[in-house]
C-alpha positions, 0 to 999 in steps of 0.5 A, spaced: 122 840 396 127 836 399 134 839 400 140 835 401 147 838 403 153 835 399 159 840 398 153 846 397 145 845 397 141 842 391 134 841 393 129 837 389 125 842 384 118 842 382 116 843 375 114 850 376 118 856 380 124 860 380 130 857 380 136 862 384 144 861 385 148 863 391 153 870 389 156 872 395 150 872 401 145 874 395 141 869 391 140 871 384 135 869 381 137 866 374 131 862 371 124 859 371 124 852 373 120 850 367 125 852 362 130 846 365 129 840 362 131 833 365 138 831 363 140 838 359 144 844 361 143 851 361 149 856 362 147 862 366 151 868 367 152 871 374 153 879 377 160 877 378 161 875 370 162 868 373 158 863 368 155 857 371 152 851 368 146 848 371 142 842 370 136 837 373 135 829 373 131 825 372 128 825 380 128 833 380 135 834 382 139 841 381 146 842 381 149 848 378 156 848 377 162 852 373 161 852 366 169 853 364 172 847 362 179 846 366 182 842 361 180 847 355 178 854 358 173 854 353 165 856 358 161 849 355 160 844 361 152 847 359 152 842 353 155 837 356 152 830 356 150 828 362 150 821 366 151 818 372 157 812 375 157 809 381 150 812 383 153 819 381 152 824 377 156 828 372 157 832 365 163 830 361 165 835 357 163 836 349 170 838 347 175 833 350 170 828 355 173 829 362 166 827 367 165 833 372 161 831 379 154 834 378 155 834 387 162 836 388 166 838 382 170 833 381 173 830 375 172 823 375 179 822 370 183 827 373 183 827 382 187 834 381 182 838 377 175 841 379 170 846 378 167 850 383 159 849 386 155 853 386 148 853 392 142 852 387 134 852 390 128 853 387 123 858 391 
């Protein structure tokens, strides 16, 4: 596995495993590395009733971040269509398209609007 630090920890996964998010200083372990598939989200609910969506890409990658949608509140970001820009990758939101930084959060059409990251690995 390869971990590559930017704005949190995404690491290159297997196709086997356990894949674990960052609450607080614990890791909790949220699903099997095989039920992600390349492209498509999955929405995971966290102990503190955070939800966040996570997604891999083609090359193994993991990211993890919010599932809400800033601009709508709705929790949809996990079936968002997912893409890339500039070599970057990023979900645009079902419901108005806004594109999210998979790495940072950022929106891409909108520089005062983000959603958090979470560390993301697979053991």
């Amino acid at each position: 596995m390869t971990t590559q630090t930017m704005n949190g920890t995404m690491e290159t996964a297997q196709d086997t495993g356990v894949i674990r998010l960052a609450a607080g200083d614990d890791w909790f372990a949220v699903c099997d590395r095989s039920l992600l598939t390349p492209g498509r989200g999955v929405a995971a609910l966290l102990p503190d009733g955070r939800q966040v969506a996570l997604f891999v890409d083609r090359a193994g990658r993991m990211y993890a971040i919010d599932n809400r949608d800033p601009f709508t509140g709705a929790y949809v970001l996990s079936r968002g269509l997912v893409g890339s820009e500039g070599g970057q990758p990023f979900v645009a939101s079902p419901l108005l398209k806004q594109r999210f930084d998979l790495a940072t959060g950022a929106c891409l059409d909108d520089d005062e609007v983000s959603v958090p990251v979470f560390e993301v690995r697979a053991d």
